[in-house]
C-alpha atoms as a printed R data frame, in Angstrom:
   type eleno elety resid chain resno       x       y       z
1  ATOM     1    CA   UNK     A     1  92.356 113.565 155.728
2  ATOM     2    CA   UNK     A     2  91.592 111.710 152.723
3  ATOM     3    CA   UNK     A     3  88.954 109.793 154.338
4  ATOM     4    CA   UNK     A     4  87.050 113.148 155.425
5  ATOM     5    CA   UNK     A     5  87.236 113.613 151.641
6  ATOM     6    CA   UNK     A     6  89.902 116.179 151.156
7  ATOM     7    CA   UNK     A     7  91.607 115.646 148.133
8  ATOM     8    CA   UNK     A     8  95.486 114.457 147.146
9  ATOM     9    CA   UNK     A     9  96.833 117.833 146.574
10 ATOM    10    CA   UNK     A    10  95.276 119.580 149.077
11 ATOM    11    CA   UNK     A    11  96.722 117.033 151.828
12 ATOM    12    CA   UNK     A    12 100.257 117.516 149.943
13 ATOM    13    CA   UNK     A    13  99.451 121.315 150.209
14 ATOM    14    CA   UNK     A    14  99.105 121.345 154.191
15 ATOM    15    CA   UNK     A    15 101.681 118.094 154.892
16 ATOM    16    CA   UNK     A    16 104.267 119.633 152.134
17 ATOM    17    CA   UNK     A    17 104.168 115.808 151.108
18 ATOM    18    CA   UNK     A    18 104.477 115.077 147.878
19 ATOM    19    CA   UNK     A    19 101.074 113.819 145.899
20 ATOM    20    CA   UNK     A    20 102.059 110.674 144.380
21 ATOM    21    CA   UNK     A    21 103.355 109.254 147.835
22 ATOM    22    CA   UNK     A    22 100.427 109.964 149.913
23 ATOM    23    CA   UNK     A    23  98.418 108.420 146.790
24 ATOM    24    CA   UNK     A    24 100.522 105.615 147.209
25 ATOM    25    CA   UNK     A    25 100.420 105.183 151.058
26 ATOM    26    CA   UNK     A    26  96.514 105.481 150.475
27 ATOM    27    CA   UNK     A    27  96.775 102.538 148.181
28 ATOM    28    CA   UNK     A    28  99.160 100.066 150.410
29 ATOM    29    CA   UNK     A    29  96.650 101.159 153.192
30 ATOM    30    CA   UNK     A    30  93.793  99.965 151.282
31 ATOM    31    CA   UNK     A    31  95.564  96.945 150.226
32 ATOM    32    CA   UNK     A    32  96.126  95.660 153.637
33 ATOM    33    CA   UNK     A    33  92.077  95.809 154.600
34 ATOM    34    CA   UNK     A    34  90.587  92.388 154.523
35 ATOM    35    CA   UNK     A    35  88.043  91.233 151.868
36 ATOM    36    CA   UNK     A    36  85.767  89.710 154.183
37 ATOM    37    CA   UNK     A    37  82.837  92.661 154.829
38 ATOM    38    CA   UNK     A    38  82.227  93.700 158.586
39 ATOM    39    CA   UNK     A    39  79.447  92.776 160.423
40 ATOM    40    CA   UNK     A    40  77.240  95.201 160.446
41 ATOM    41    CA   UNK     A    41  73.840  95.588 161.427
42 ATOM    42    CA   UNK     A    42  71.462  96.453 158.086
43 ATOM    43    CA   UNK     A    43  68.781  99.623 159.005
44 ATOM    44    CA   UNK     A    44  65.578  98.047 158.809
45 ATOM    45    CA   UNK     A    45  63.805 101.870 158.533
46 ATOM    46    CA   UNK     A    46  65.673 103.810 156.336
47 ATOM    47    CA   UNK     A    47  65.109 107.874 155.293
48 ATOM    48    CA   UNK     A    48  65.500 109.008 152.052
49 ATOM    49    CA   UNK     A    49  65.197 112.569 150.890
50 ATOM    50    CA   UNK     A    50  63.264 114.034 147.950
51 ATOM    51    CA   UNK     A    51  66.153 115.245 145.298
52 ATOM    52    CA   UNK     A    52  64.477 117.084 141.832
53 ATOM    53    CA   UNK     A    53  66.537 118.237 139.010
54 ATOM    54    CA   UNK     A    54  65.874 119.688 136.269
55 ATOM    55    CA   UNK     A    55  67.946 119.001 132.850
56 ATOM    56    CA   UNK     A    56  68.488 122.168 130.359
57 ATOM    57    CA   UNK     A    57  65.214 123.759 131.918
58 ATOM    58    CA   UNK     A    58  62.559 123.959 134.868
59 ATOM    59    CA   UNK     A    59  59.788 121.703 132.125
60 ATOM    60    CA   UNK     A    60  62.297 118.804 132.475
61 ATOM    61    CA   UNK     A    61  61.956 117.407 135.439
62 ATOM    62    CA   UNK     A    62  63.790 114.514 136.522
């Protein structure tokens, strides 16, 4: 659940498991990954999509 991004509470809201032990089987589960990276093949085409923002008003275009 965490990993589909659903938060700490809400996973101790549907499990009616406390917050501060799924927090802390998330962190003994991350603890027991290995350093070393995975092999994984690098995209050599890549898409990435236009994103505009605009701070305080529409003239300040970032």
């Amino acid at each position: 659940m965490y990993l589909n991004g659903m938060g700490f509470r809400g996973i101790a809201r549907v499990t009616e498991i406390d917050h501060t032990t799924i927090i802390n089987w998330v962190k003994e589960a991350g603890e027991s990954l290995s350093e070393e990276p995975q092999d994984s093949e690098i995209p050599k085409i890549t898409e990435i999509d236009e994103l505009q923002t605009f701070v305080g008003n529409k003239k300040n275009k970032l």
